[in-house]
Legacy VTK file of the C-alpha trace (Angstrom):
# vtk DataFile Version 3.0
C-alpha trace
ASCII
DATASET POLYDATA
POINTS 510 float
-21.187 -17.295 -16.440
-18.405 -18.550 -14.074
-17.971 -16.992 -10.867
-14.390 -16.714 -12.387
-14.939 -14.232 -15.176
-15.515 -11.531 -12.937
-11.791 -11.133 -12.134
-11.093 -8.658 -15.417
-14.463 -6.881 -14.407
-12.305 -5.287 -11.617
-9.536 -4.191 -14.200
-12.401 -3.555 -17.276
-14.875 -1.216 -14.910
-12.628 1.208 -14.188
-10.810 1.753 -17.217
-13.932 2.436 -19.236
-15.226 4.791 -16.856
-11.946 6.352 -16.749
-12.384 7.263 -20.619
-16.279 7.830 -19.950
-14.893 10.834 -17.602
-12.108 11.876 -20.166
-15.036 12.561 -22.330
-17.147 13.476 -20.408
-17.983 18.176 -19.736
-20.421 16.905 -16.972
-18.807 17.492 -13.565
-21.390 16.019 -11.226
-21.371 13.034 -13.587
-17.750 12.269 -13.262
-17.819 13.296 -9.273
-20.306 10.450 -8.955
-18.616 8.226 -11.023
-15.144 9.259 -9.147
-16.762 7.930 -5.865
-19.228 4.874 -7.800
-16.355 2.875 -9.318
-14.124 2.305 -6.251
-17.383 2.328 -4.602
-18.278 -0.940 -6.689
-14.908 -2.521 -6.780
-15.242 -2.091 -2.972
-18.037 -4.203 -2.580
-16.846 -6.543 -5.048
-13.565 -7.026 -3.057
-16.099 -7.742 -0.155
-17.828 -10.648 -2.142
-14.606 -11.472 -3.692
-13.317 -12.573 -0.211
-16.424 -14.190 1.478
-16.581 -16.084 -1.617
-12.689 -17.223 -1.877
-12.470 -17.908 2.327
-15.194 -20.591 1.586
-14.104 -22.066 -1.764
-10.615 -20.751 -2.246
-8.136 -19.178 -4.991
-10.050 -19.117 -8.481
-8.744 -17.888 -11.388
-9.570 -16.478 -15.028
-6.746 -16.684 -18.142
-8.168 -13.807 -20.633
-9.100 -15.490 -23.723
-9.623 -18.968 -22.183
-5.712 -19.869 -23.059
-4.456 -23.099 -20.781
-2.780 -22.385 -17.900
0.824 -20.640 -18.122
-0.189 -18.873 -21.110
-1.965 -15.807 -21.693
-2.851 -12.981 -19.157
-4.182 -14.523 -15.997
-5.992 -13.238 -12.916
-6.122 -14.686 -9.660
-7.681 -14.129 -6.457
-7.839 -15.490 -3.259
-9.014 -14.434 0.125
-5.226 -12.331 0.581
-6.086 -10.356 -2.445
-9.573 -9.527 -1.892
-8.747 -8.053 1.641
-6.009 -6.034 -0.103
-8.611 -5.018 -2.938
-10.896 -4.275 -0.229
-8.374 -1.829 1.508
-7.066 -0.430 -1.319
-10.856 0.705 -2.398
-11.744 2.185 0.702
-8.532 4.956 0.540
-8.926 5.879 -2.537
-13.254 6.199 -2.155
-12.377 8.493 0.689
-9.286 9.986 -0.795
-11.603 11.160 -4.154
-14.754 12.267 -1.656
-12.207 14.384 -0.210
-10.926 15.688 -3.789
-14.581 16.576 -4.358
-15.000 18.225 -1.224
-12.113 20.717 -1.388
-12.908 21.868 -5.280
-9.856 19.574 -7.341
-11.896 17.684 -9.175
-12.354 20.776 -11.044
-9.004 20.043 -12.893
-10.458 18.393 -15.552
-8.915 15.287 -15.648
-8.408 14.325 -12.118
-11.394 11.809 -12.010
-10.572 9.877 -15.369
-6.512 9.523 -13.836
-7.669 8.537 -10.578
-9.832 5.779 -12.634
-6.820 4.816 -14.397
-4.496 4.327 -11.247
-7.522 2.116 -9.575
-7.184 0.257 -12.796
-3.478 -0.416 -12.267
-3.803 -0.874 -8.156
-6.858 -3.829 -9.470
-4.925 -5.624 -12.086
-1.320 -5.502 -10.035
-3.482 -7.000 -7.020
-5.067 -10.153 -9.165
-2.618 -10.943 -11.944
-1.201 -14.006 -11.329
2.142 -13.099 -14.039
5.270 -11.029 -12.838
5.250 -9.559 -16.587
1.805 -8.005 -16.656
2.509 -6.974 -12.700
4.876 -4.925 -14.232
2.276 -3.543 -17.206
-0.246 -3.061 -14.046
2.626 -0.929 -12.055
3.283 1.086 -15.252
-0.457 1.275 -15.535
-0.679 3.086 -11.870
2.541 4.924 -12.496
1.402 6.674 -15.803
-1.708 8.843 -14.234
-0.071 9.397 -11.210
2.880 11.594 -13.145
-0.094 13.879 -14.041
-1.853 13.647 -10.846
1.207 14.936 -9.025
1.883 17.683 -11.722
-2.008 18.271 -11.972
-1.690 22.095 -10.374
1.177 22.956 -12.792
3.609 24.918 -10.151
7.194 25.069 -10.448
7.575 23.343 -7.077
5.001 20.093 -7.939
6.746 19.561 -11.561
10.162 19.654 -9.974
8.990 16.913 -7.634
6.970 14.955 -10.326
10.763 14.845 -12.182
12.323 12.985 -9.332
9.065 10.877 -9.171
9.223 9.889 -12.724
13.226 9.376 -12.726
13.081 7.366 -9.313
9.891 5.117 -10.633
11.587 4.759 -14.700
14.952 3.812 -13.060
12.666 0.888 -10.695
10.088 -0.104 -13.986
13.236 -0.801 -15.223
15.363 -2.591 -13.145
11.771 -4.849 -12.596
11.943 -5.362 -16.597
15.084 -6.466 -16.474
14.786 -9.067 -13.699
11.694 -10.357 -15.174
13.172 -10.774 -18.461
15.829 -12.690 -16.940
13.632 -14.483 -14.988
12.081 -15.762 -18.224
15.491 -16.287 -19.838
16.779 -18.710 -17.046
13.693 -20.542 -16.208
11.516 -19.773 -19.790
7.985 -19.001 -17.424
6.467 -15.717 -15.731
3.758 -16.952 -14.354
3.790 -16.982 -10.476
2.261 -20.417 -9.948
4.979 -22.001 -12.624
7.824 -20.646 -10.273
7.233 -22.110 -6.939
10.221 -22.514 -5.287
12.375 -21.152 -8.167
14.571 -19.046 -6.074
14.788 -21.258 -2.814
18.144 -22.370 -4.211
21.212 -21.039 -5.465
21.907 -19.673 -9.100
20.701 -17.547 -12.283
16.899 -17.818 -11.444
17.780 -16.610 -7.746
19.510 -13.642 -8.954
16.605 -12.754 -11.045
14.359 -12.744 -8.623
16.403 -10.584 -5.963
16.589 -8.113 -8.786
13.043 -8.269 -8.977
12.662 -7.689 -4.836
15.078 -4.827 -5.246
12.796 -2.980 -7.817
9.166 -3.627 -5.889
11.578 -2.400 -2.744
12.603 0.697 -4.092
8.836 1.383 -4.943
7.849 0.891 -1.581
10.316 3.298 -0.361
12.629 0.824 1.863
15.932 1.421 2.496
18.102 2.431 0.834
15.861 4.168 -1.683
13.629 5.220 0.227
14.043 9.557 -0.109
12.642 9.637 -3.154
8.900 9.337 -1.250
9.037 12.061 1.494
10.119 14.853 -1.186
7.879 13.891 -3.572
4.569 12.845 -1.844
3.814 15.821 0.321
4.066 17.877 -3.199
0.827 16.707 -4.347
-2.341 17.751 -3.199
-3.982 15.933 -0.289
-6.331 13.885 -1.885
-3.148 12.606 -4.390
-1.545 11.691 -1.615
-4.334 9.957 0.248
-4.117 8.040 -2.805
-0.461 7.397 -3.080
-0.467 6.422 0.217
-2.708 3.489 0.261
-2.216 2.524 -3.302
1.491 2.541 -4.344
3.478 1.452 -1.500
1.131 -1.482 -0.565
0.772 -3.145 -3.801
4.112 -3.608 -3.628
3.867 -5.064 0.137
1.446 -7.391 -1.717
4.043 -8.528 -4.630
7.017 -9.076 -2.018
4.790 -11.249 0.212
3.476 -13.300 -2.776
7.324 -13.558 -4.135
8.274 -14.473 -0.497
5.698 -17.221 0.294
5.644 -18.480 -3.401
9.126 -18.137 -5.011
11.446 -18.007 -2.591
9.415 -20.658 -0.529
10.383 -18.576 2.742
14.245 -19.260 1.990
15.953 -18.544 6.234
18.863 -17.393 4.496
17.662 -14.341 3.603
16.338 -13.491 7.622
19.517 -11.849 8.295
19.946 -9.262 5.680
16.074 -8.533 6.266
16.476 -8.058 9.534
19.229 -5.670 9.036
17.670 -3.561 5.869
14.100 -3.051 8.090
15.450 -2.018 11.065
17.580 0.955 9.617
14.544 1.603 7.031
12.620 1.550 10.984
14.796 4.091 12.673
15.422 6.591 9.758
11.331 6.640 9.003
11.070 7.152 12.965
13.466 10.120 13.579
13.905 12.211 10.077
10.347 13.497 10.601
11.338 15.961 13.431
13.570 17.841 11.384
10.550 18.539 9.101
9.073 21.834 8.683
5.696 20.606 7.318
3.060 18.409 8.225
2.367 16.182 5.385
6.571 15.682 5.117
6.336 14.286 9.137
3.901 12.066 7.619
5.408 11.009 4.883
8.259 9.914 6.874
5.631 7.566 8.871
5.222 5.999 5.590
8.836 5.601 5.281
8.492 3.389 8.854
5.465 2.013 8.451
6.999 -0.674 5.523
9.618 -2.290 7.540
7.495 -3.023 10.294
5.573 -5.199 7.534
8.244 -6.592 5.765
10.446 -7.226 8.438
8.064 -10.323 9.542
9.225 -12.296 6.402
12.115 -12.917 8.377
9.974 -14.714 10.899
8.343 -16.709 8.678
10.191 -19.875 9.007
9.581 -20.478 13.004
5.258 -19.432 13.009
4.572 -18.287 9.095
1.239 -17.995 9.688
1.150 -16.027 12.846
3.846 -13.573 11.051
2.331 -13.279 8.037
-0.975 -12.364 9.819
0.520 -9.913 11.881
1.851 -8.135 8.840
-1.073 -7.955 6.961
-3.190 -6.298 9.830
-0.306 -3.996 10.309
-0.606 -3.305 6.447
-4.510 -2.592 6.689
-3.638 -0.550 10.051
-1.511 1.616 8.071
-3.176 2.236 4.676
-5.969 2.862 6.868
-4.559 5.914 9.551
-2.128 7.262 7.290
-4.755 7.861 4.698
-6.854 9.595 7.456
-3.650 11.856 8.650
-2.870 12.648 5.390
-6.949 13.769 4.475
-6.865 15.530 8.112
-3.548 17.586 7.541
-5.211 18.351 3.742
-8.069 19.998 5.400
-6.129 22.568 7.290
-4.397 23.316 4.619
-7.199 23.729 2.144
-9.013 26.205 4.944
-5.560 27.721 6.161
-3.830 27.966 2.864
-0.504 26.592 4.215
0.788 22.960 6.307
3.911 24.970 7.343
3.743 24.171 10.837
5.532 27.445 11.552
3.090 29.382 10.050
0.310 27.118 12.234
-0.739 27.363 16.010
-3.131 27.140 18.295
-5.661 24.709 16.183
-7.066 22.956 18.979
-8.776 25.719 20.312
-10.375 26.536 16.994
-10.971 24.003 15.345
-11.739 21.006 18.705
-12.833 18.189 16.023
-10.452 18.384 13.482
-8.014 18.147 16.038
-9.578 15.116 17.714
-9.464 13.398 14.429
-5.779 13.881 14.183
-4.780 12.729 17.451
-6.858 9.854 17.204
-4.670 9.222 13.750
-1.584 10.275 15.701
-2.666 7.863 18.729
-3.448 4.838 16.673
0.311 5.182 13.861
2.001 5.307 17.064
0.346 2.524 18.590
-1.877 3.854 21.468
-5.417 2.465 22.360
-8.326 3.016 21.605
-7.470 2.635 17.513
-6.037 0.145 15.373
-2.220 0.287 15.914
-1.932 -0.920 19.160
-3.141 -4.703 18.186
-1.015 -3.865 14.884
2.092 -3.345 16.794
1.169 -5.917 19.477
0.819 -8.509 16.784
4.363 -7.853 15.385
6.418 -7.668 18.982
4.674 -11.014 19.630
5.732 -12.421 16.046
9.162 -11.162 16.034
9.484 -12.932 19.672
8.489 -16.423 18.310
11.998 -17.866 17.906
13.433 -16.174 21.310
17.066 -15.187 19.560
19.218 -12.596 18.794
17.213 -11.650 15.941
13.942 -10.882 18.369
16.138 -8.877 20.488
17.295 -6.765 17.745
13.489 -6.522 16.313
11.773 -5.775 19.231
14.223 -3.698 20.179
14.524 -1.836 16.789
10.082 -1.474 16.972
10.178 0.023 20.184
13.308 2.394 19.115
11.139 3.755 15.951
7.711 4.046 17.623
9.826 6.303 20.009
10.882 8.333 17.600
7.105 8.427 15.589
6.079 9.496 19.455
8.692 12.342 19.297
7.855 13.214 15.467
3.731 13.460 16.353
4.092 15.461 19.826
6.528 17.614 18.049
3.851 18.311 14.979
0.689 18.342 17.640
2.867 20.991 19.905
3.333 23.600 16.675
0.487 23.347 15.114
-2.361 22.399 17.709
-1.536 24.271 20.961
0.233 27.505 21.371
-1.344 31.089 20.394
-4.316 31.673 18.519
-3.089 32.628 14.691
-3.919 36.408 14.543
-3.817 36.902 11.209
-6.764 34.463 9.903
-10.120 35.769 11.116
-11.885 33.944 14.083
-14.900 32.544 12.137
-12.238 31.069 9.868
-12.552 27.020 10.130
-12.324 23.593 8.603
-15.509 22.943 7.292
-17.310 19.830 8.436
-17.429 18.295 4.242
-13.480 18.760 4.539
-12.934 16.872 8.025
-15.488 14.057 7.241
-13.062 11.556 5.077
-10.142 11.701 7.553
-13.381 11.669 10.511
-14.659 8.546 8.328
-11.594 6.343 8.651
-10.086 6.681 11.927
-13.733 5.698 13.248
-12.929 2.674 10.898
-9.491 2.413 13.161
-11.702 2.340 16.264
-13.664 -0.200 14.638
-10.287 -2.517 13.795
-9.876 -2.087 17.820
-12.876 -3.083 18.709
-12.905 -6.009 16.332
-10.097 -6.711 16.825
-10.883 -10.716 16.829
-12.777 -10.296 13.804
-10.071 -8.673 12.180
-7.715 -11.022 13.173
-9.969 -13.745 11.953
-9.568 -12.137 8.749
-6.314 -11.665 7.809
-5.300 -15.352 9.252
-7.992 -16.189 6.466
-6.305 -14.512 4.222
-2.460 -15.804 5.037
-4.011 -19.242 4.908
-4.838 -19.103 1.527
-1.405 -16.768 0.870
0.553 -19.691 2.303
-1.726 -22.364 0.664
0.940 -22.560 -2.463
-0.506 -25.578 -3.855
-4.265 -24.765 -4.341
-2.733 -21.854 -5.863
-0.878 -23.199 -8.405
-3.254 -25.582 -9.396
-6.278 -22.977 -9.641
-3.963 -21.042 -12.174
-2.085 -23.582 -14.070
-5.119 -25.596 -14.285
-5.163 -29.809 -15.269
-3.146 -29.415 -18.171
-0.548 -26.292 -18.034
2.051 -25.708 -20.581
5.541 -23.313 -20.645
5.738 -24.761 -17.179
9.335 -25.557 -15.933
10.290 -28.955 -15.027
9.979 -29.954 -11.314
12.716 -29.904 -9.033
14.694 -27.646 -11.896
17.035 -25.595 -9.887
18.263 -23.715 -13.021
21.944 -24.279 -12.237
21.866 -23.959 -8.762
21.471 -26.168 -5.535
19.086 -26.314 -3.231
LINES 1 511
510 0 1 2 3 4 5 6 7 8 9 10 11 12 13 14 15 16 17 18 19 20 21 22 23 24 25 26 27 28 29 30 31 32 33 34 35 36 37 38 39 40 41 42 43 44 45 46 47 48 49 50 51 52 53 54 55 56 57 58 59 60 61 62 63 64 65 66 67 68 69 70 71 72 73 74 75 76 77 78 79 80 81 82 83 84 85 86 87 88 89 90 91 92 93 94 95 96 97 98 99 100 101 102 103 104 105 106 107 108 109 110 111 112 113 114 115 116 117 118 119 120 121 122 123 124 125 126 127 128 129 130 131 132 133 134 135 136 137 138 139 140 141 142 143 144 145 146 147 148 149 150 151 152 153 154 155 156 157 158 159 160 161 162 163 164 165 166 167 168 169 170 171 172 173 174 175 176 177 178 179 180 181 182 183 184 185 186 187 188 189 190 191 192 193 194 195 196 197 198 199 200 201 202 203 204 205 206 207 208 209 210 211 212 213 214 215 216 217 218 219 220 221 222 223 224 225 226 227 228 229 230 231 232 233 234 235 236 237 238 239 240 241 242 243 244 245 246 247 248 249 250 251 252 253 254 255 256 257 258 259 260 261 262 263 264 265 266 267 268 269 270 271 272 273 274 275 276 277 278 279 280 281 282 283 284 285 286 287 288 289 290 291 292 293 294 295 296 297 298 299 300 301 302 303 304 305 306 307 308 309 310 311 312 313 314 315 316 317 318 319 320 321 322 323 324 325 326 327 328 329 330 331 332 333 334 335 336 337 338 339 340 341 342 343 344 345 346 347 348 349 350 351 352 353 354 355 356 357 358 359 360 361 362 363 364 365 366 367 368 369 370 371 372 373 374 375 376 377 378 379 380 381 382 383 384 385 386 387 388 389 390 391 392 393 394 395 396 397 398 399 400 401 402 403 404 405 406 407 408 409 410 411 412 413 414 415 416 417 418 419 420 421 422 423 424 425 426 427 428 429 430 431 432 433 434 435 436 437 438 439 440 441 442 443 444 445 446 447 448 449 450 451 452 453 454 455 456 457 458 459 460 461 462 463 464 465 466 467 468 469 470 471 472 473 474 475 476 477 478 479 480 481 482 483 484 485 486 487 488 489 490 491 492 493 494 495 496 497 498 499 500 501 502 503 504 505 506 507 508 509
């Protein structure tokens, strides 16, 4: 068998187990499948990337159609570190479902399956069509994973969810369907340099950007995330977190490096959409009253500290490239462990209110530890993962010495303020003060619920500590992002057909 063919195995595994647990009345079966399957994909994604540093991008069409045609997978050394990532949440995001009792709900494991499906195919198809069919394939169990626990207040936020994510899917239709109208292809590696120009295909593709955008919860659609996220459960949102909003970093840096061939024309407007996304995700968490909405809103600034290093790409691409992709693995990383830390109080506490919350330091010392640690390392403190995260960026977004590094760096240091002022404010109200008289004193978080969130930001301390291995890494992975040609030619093949003709601009000018 070629090494190739197991590309759908990553898509296939999970979906069958998925309808394995549907089916399944056996709760310790589908607990241990729950944690198996991303379990496996994990160490796939591991191979996946040891193998693809060495050899580089391969690629599988399903049902051995010539390139351009057909459903295609590809995966190079970028991928499999997002695959890897991607795993790892949502292994400790289910361990922590299992832990607290909501894998009960009968259906949790099989729609957790399904959205590890979606997050797998989105992260190795090599066709803006079935990227959309993947995205609809993550966005279809996560409807019912939010409105899982059937309260007025989680269906009410599963509405917006569903409107905000329909109105995106399509918008994303409609810009791939022009996309195929103007230029008659899909497929990523047909497009290079489509959009670099002027015209019809270049307007198809921004509409495209807008829609993954709006799913990643940049300005200006961005609200749609803090109101809805810290309605699920914990565990969903440990999911959400790490899944959702960076497949879609994934898609924009692909479209960036590949399409729009790093167009500088664009830098500006980048520049200009991050930095307010920056600021508003750095300073609307302290008028929060709970603490997974604070934390949501360090999603909200997390993204443009990623995405604002396209506009950098055209004086170092590879250094600012990098630089966003350990900041991406930084992030999925600690927020997942805030988010599975805060989820713990509140399954032993019964509320995250932090007005209802004080004085958790003194009772419950680890738990605490674990959450500074997460608050030290999304701020960008040593000794965890955001510091080099953060340093990586400022030294990126200094490369070209203008107006738009002052306005970056000065925009990064503004918003990690205001995350600062957001944490303390959070650790103040819910960690020190009082002891809470009315829970009893032998009331605390067990050690089963702390161990996920415990689990990950000792994973942070290990990013810090490797920090040159990590490094190493992700410029291994940017290489082969940025390596266009190998690429194309893995997925299109020797003899490709419903490819455009070269140098087509599509009625524009380059």
């Amino acid at each position: 068998m070629a090494v190739d063919a197991i590309l759908p195995v990553f898509v296939a595994l999970p979906l069958i187990v998925s309808a394995v647990t549907a089916l399944s009345p056996w709760k310790k079966l589908n607990d241990t499948l729950a944690l198996l399957i991303p379990a496996i994909n994990l160490a796939m994604g591991v191979w996946l990337y040891t193998y693809t540093a060495e050899h580089g991008t391969i690629s599988h069409a399903i049902g051995l159609y010539q390139g351009g045609v057909g459903i295609s997978f590809a995966a190079d050394a970028f991928s499999a570190v997002m695959i890897v990532t991607t795993m790892l949440v949502a292994l400790m995001s289910n361990w922590f479902a299992i832990n607290v009792g909501e894998t009960q709900a009968r259906f949790y494991t099989p729609l957790s399956l399904v959205l590890v499906t979606g997050v797998s195919g989105a992260l190795l198809t090599a066709d803006l069509f079935n990227f959309f069919v993947m995205i609809e394939v993550c966005l279809l169990p996560s409807y019912g994973l939010i409105a899982m626990s059937g309260t007025r207040h989680r269906l009410l936020s599963a509405r917006m969810f569903v409107l905000v994510n329909l109105a995106a899917s399509t918008m994303l239709l409609l810009g791939v369907g022009y996309l195929y109208a103007v230029t008659g292809a899909v497929n990523l590696a047909s497009l290079q340099g489509v959009a670099a120009g002027n015209g019809p295909a270049t307007v198809a593709t921004g509409i495209v950007v807008i829609a993954i955008a709006a799913k990643a919860g940049v300005f200006p659609v961005y609200t749609w995330l803090p109101r809805t996220y810290p309605s699920t459960s914990a565990a969903v949102m440990g999911l959400f977190s790490g899944l959702h909003t960076k497949v879609a970093v994934y898609m924009l840096f692909r479209i960036w490096v590949i399409m729009f061939d790093m167009d500088p024309r664009w830098n500006t407007l980048l520049i200009i959409v991050m930095v307010i996304s920056m600021i508003i995700g750095g300073y609307a968490g302290l008028a929060e009253s709970t603490m997974r909405r604070v934390l949501a809103y360090q999603m909200v600034n997390g993204m443009p500290f990623i995405l604002i290093m396209l506009a950098f790409t055209n004086d170092d691409a590879r250094y600012a490239l990098a630089a966003g992709l350990l900041y991406t693995l930084h992030h999925m990383v600690t927020i997942a462990a805030l988010v599975l830390n805060s989820g713990a109080i509140e399954e032993t506490y019964g509320t995250g209110t932090m007005a209802k919350l004080s004085g958790i330091a003194r009772r419950d010392p680890w738990t605490s530890a674990v959450f500074v640690a997460g608050a030290f390392s999304i701020v960008g403190f040593p000794p965890f993962s955001g510091i080099f995260g953060k340093v990586t960026i400022v030294l990126a977004a200094a490369t070209p010495g203008d107006w738009r590094s002052w306005v970056a760096i000065t925009a990064i240091i503004v918003a990690s303020f205001g995350a600062l002022l957001s944490m303390m404010r959070l650790w103040q109200r819910v960690f020190w003060g009082r002891p809470m008289q009315h829970y009893p004193e032998a009331l605390n978080v067990r050690v089963s619920f702390m161990l996920p969130s415990a689990l990950l930001m000792i994973i942070s301390l290990g990013m810090f500590i490797f920090a040159g291995q990590m490094w190493e890494i992700t410029t291994t992975a940017v290489d082969d992002l940025l390596n266009v040609d190998a690429y194309t030619s893995a997925v299109l093949g020797s003899d490709p057909i419903g490819v455009p003709a070269a140098n087509d601009t599509f009625g524009g000018d380059n």
